[in-house]
Jmol script that loads the backbone (N, CA, C; Angstrom):
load data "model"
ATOM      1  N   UNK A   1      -9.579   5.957   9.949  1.00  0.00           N
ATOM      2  CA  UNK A   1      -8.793   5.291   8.920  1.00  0.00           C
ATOM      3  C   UNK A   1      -9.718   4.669   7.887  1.00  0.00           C
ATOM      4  N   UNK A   2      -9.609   4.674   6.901  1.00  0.00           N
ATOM      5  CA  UNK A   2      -9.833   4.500   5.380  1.00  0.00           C
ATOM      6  C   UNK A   2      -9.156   3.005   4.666  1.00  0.00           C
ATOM      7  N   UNK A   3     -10.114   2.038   4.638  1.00  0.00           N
ATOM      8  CA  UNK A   3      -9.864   0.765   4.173  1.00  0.00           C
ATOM      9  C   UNK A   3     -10.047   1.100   2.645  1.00  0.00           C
ATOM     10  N   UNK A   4     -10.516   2.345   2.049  1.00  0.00           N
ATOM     11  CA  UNK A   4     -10.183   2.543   0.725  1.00  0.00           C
ATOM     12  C   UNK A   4      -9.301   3.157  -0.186  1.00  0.00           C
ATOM     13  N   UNK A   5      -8.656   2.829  -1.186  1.00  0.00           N
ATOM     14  CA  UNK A   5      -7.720   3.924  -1.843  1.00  0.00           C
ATOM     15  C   UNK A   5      -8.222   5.089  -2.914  1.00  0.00           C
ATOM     16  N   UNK A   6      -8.101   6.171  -2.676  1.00  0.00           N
ATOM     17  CA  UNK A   6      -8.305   6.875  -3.704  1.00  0.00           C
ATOM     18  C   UNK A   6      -7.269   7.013  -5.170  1.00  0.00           C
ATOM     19  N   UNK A   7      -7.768   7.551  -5.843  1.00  0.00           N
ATOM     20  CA  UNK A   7      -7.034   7.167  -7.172  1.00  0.00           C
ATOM     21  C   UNK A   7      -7.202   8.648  -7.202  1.00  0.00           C
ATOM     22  N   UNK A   8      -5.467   9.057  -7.514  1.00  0.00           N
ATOM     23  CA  UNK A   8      -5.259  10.054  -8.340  1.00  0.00           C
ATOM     24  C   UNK A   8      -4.547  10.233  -9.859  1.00  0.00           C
ATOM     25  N   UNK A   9      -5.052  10.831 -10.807  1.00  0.00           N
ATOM     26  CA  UNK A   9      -4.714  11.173 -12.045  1.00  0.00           C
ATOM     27  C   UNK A   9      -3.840  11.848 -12.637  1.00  0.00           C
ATOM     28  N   UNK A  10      -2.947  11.610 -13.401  1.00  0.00           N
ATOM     29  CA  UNK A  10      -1.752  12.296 -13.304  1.00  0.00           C
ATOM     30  C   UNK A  10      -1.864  12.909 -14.887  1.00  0.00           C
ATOM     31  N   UNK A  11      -1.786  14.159 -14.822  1.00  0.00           N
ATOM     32  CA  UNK A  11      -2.023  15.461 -15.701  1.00  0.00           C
ATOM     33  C   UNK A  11      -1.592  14.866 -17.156  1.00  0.00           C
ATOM     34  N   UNK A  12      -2.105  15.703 -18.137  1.00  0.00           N
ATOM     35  CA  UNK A  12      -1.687  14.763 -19.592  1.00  0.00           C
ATOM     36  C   UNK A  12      -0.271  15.360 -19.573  1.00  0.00           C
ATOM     37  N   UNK A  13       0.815  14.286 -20.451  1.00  0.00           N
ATOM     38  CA  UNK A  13       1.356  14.597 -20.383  1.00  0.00           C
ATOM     39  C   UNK A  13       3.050  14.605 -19.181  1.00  0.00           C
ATOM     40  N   UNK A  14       2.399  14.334 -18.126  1.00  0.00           N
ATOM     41  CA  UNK A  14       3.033  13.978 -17.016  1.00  0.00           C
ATOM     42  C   UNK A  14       3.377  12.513 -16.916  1.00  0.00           C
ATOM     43  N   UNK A  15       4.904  11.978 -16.363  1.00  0.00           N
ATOM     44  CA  UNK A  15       4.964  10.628 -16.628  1.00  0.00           C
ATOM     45  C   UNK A  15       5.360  10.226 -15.038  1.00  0.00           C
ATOM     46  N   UNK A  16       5.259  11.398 -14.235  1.00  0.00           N
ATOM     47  CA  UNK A  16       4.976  10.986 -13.020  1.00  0.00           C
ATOM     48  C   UNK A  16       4.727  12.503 -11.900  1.00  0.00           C
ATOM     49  N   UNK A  17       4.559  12.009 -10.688  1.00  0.00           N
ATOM     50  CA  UNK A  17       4.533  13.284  -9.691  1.00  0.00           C
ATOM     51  C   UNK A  17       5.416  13.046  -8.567  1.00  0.00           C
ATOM     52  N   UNK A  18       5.868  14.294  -7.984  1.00  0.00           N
ATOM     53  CA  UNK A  18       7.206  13.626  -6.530  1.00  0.00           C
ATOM     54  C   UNK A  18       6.166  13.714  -5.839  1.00  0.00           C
ATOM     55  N   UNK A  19       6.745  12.968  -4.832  1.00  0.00           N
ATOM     56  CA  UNK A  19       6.330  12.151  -3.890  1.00  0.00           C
ATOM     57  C   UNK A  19       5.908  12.871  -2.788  1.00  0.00           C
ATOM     58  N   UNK A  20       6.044  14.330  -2.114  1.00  0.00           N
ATOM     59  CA  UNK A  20       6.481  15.407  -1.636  1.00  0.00           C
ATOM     60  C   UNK A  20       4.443  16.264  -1.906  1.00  0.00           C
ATOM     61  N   UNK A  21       4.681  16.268  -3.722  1.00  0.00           N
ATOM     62  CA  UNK A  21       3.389  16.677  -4.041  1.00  0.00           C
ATOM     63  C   UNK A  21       2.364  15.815  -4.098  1.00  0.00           C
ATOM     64  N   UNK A  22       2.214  14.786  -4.451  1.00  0.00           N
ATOM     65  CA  UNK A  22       1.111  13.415  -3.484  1.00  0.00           C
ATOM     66  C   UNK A  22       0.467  13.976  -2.513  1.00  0.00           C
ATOM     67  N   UNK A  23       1.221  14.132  -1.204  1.00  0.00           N
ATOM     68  CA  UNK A  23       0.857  14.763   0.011  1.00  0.00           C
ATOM     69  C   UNK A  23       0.139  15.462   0.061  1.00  0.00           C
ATOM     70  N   UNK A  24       0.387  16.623  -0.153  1.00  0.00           N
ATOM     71  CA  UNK A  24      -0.334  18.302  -0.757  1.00  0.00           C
ATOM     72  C   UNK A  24      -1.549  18.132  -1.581  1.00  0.00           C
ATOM     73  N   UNK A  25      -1.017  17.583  -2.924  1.00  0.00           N
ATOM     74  CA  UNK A  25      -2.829  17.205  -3.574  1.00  0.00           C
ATOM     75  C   UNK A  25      -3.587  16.330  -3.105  1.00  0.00           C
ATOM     76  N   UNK A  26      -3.500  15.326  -2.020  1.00  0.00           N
ATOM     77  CA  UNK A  26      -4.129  14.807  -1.364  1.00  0.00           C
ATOM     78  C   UNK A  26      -4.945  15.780   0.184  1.00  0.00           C
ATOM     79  N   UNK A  27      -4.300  17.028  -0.024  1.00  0.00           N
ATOM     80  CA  UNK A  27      -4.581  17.377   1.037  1.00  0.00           C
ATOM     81  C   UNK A  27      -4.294  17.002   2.414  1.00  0.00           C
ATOM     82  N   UNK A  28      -3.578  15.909   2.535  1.00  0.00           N
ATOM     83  CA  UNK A  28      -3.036  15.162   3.641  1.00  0.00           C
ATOM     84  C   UNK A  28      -2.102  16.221   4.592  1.00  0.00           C
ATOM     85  N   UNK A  29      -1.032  17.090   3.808  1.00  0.00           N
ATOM     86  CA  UNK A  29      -0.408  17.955   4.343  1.00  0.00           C
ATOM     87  C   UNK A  29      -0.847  19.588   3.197  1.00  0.00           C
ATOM     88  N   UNK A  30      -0.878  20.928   4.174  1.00  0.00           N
ATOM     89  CA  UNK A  30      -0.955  21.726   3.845  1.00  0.00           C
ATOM     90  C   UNK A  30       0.094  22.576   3.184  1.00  0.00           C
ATOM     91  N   UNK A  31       1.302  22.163   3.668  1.00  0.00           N
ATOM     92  CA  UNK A  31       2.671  22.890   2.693  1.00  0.00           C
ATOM     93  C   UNK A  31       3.596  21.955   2.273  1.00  0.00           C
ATOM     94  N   UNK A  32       4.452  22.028   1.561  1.00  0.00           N
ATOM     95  CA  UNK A  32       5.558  21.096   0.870  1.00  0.00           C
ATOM     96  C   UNK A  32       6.600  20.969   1.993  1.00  0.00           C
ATOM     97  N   UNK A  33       6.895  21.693   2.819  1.00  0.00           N
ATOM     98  CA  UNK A  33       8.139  21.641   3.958  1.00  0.00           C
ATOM     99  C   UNK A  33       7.130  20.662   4.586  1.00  0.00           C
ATOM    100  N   UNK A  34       6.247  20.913   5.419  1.00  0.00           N
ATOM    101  CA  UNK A  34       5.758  20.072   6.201  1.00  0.00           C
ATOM    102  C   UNK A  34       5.131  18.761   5.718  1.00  0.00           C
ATOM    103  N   UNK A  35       5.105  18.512   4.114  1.00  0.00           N
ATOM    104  CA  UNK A  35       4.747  16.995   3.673  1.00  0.00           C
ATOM    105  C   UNK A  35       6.629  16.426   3.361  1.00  0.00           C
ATOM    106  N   UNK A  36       7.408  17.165   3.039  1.00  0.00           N
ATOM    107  CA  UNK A  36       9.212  16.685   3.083  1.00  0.00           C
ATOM    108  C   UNK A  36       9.035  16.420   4.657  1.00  0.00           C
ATOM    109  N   UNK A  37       9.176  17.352   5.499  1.00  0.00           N
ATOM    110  CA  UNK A  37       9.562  16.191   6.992  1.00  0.00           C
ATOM    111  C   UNK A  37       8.605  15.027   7.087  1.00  0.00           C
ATOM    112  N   UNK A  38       7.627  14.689   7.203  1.00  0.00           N
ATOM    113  CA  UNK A  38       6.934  13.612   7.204  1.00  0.00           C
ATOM    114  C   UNK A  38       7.505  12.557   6.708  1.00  0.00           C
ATOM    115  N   UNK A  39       7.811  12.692   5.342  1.00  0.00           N
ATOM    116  CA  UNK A  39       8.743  11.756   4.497  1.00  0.00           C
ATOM    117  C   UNK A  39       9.929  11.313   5.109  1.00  0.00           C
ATOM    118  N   UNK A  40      10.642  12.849   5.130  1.00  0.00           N
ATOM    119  CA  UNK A  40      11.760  12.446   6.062  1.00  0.00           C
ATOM    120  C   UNK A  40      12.162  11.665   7.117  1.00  0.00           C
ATOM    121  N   UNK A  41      10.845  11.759   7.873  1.00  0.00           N
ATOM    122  CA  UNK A  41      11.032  10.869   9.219  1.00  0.00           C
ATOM    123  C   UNK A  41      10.325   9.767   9.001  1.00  0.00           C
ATOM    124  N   UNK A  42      10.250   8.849   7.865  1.00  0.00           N
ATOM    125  CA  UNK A  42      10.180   7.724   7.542  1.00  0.00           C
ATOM    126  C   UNK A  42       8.135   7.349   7.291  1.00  0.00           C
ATOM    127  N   UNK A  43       7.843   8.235   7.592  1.00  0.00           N
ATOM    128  CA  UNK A  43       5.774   8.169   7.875  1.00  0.00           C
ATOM    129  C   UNK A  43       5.207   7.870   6.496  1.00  0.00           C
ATOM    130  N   UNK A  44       5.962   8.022   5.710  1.00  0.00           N
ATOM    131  CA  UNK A  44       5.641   6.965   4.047  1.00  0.00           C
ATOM    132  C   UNK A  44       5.803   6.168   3.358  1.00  0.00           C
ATOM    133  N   UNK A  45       4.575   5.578   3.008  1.00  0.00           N
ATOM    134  CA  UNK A  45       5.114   4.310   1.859  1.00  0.00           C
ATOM    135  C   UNK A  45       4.450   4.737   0.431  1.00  0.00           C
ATOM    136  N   UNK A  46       5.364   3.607  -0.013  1.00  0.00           N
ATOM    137  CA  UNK A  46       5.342   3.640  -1.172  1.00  0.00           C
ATOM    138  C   UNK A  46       5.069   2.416  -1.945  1.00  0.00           C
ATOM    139  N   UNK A  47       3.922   1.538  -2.236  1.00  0.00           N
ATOM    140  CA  UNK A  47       4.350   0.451  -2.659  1.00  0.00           C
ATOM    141  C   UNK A  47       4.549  -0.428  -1.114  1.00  0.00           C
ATOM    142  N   UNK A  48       3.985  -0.086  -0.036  1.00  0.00           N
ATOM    143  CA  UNK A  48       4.034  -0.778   1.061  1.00  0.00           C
ATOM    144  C   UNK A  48       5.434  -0.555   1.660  1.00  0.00           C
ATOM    145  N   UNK A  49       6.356  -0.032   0.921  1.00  0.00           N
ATOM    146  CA  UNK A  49       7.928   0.300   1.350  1.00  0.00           C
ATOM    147  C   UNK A  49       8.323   2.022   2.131  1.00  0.00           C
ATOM    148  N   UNK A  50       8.781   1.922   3.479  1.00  0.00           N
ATOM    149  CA  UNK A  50       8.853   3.298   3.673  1.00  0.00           C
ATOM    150  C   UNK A  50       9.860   4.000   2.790  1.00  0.00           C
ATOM    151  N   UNK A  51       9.529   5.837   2.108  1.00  0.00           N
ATOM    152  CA  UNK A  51      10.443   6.180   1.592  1.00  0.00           C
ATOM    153  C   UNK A  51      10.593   7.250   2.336  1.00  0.00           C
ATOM    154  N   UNK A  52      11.773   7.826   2.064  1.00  0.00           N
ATOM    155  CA  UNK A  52      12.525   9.190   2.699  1.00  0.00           C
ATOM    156  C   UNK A  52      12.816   9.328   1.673  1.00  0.00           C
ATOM    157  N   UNK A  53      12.968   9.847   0.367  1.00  0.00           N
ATOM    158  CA  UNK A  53      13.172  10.248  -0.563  1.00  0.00           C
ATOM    159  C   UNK A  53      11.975  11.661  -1.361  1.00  0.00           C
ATOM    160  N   UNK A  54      12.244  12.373  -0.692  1.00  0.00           N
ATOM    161  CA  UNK A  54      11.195  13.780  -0.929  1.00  0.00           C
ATOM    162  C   UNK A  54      10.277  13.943  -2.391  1.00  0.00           C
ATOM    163  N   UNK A  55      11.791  13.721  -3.007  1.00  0.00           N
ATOM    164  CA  UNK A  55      11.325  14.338  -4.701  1.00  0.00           C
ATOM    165  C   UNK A  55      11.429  12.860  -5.196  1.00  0.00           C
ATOM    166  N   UNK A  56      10.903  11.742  -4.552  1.00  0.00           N
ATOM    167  CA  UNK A  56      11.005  10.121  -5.296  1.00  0.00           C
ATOM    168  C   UNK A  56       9.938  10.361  -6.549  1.00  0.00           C
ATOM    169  N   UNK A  57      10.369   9.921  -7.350  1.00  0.00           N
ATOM    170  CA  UNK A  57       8.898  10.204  -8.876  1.00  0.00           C
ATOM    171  C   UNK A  57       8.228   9.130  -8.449  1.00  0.00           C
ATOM    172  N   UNK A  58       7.034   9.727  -8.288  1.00  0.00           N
ATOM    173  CA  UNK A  58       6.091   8.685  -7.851  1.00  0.00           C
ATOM    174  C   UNK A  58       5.045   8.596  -9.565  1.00  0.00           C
ATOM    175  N   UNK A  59       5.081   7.147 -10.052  1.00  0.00           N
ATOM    176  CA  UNK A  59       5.072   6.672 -11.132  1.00  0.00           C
ATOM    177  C   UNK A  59       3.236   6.033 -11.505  1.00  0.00           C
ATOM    178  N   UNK A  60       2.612   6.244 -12.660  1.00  0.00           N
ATOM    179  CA  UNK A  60       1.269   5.256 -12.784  1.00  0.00           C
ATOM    180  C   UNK A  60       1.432   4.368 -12.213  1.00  0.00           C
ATOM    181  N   UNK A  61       0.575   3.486 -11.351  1.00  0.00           N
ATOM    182  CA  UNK A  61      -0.251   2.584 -10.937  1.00  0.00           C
ATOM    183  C   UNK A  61       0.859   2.134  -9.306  1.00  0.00           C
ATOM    184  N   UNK A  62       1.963   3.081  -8.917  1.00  0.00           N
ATOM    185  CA  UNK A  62       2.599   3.045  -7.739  1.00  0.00           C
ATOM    186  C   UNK A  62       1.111   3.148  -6.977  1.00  0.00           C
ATOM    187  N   UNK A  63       1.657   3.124  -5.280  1.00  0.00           N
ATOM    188  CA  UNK A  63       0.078   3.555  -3.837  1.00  0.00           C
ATOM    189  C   UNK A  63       1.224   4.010  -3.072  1.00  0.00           C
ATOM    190  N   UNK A  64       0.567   5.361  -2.857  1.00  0.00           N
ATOM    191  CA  UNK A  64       1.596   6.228  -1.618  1.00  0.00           C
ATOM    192  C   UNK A  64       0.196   5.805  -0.743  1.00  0.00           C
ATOM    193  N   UNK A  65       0.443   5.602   0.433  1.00  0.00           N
ATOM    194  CA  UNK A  65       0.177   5.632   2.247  1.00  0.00           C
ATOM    195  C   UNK A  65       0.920   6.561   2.498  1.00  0.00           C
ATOM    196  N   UNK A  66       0.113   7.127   3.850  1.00  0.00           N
ATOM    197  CA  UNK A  66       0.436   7.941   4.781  1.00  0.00           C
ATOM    198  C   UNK A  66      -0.609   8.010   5.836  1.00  0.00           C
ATOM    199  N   UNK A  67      -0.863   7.873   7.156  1.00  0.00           N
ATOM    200  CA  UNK A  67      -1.711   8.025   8.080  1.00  0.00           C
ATOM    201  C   UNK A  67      -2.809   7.037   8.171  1.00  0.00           C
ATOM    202  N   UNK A  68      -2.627   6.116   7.890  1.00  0.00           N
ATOM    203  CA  UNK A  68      -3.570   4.981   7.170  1.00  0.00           C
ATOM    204  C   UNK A  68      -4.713   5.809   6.047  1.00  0.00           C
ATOM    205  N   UNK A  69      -4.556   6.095   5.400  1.00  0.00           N
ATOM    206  CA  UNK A  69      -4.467   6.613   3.535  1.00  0.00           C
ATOM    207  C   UNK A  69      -3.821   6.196   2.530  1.00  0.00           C
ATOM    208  N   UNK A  70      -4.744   5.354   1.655  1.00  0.00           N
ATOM    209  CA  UNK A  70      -3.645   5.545   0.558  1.00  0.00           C
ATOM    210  C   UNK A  70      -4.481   5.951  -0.767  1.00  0.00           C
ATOM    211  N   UNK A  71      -3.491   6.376  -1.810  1.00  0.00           N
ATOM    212  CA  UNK A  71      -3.938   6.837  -3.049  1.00  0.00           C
ATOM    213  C   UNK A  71      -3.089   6.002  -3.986  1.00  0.00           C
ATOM    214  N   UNK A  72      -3.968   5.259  -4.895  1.00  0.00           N
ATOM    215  CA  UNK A  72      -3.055   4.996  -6.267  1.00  0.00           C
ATOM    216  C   UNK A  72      -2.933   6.215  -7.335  1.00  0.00           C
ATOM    217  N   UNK A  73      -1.839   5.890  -7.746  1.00  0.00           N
ATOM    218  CA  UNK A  73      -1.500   7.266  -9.079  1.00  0.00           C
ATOM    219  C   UNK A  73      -2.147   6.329 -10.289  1.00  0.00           C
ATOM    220  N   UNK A  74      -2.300   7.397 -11.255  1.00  0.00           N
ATOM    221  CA  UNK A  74      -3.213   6.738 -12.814  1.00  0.00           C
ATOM    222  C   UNK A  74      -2.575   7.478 -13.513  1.00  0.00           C
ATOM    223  N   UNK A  75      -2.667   6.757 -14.627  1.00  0.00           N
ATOM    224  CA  UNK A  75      -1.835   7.579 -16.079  1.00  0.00           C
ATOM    225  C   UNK A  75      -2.893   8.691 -16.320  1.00  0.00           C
ATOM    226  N   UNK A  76      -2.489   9.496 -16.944  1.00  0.00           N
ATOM    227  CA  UNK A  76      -3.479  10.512 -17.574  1.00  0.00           C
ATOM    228  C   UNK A  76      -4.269   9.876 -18.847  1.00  0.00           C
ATOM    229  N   UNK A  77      -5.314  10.205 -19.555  1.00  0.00           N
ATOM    230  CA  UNK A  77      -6.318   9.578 -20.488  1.00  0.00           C
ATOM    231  C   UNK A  77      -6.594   8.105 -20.116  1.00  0.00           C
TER     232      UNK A  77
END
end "model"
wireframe off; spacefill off
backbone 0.3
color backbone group
């Protein structure tokens, strides 16, 4: 486990990413079905809050966790 957050960048242009793809570009999960059940069965936060919400827009300066991981999102430029 990782007492640090990584920061991911969100594409120009983009005013957010689901929550679903977080997972995946983190590499955390290898396919989109298998980062949706994860979600599903409650194994994410968001903002310290668990979500089940697959396609939640995950927004600049939100922190998805998962597995003790977390990543903050960044605006693009």
């Amino acid at each position: 486990m990782s007492n640090q957050v990584a920061e991911l960048t969100l594409l120009a242009g983009e005013e957010y990413i689901e929550l679903y793809k977080v997972l995946k570009v983190q590499g955390w999960m290898s396919a989109g079905g298998e980062a949706k059940h994860v979600i599903s069965e409650g194994l994410v936060q968001v903002n310290g809050e668990i979500e089940t919400r697959k396609r939640k827009k995950v927004t600049a300066g939100e922190t998805v966790t998962f597995n003790g991981e977390s990543v903050k999102i960044l605006a693009a430029g």
